[in-house]
C-alpha positions as CSV (number, residue, x, y, z in Angstrom):
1,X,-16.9,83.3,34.6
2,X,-15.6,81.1,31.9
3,X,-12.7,79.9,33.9
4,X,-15.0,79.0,36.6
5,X,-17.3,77.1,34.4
6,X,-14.0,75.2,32.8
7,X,-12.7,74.7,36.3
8,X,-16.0,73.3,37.8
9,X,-15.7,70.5,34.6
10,X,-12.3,69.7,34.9
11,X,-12.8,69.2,38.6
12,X,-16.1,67.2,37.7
13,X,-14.5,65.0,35.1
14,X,-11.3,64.4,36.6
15,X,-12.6,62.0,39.3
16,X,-14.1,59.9,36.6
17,X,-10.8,59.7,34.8
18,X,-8.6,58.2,38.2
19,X,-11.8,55.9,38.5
20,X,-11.4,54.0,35.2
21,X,-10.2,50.3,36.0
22,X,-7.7,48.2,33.8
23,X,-7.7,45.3,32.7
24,X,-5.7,43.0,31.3
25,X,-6.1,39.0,29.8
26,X,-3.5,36.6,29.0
27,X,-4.3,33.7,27.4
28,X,-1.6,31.0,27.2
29,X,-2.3,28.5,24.1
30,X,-0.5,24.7,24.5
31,X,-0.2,22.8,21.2
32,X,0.9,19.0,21.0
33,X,2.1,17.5,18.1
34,X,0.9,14.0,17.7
35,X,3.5,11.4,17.8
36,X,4.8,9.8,15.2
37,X,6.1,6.5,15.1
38,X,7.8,4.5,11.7
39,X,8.3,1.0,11.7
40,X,10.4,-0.5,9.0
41,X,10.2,-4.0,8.5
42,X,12.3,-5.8,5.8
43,X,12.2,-9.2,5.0
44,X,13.9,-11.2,2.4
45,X,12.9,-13.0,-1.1
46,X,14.3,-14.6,-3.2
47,X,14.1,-15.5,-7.3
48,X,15.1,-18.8,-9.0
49,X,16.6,-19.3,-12.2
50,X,18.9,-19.6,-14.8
51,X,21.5,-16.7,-15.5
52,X,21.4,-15.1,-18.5
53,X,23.5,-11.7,-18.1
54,X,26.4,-11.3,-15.3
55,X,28.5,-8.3,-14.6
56,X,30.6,-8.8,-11.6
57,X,29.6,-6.1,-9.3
58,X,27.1,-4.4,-11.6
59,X,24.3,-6.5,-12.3
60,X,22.4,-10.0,-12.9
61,X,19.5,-11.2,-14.9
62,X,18.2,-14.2,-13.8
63,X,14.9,-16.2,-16.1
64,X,12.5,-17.6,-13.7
65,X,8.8,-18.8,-14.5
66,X,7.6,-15.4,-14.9
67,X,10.5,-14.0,-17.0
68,X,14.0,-12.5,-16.8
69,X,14.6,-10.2,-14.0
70,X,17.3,-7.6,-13.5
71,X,18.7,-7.2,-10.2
72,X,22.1,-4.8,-9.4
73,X,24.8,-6.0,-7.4
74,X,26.2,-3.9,-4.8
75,X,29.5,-4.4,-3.0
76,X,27.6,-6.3,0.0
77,X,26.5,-8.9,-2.6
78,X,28.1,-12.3,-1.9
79,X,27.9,-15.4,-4.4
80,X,27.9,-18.9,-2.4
81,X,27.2,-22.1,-3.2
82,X,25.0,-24.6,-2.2
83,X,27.5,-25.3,1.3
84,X,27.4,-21.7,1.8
85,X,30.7,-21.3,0.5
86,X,32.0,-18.5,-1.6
87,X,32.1,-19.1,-5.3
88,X,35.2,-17.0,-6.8
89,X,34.8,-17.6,-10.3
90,X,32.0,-15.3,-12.6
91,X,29.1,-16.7,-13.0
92,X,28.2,-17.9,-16.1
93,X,24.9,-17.7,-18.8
94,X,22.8,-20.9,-18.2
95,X,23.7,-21.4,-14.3
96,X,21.0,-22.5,-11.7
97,X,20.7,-19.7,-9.0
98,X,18.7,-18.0,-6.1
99,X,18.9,-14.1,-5.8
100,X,18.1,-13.3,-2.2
101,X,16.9,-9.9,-2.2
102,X,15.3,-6.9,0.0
103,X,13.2,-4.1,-1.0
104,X,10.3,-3.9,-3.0
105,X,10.4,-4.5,-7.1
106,X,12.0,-0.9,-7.8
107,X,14.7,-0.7,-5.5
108,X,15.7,-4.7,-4.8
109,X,18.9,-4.6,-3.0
110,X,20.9,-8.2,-3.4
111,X,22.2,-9.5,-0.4
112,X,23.7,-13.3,-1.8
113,X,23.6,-15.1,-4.7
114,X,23.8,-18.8,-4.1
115,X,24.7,-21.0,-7.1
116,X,22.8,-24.3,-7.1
117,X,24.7,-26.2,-9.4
């Protein structure tokens, strides 16, 4: 009698079992990264004054109206004069010049040095 009672379930239950429906979700997630965009604009400035310290290739100081400022010379650096000629001798303490530069105060980089005088 007991395996007739267990059959009878099992044949009971098993329909519900093959009656049991799947399912399944996918879910697809897109992300956009914004675009970025860097503009660099560089302009050039210059400072007037009278040398006081030159190292060829190293640096200049130059006193203007609001005191002496240091600028380093890199190998692009050219020294000119007025005519925009190239001056081959040092520069010396007490010379007029302008000290066209780029860059903000921290990082000037020199482009020409023309000698006024």
């Amino acid at each position: 009698m007991n395996k007739t009672i267990i059959g009878l379930i099992c044949a009971l239950v098993a329909p519900l079992a093959f009656a049991q429906t799947s399912t399944t979700t996918t879910e697809e997630t897109t992300t956009t990264k914004p675009a970025t965009t860097t503009e660099t604009t560089t302009s050039t400035t210059y400072a007037a004054g009278t040398v006081t310290t030159y190292e060829p290739g190293k640096t200049i100081v130059v006193k203007g109206d609001q005191g002496p400022v240091s600028f380093a010379l890199g190998t692009a650096a050219h020294v000119v004069n007025a005519a925009g000629k190239v001056v081959t001798a040092p520069l010396r303490a007490g010379q007029k010049v302008r000290v066209y530069y780029t860059g903000p105060t921290e990082s000037r980089t020199v482009e020409r040095v023309v000698v006024e005088d």
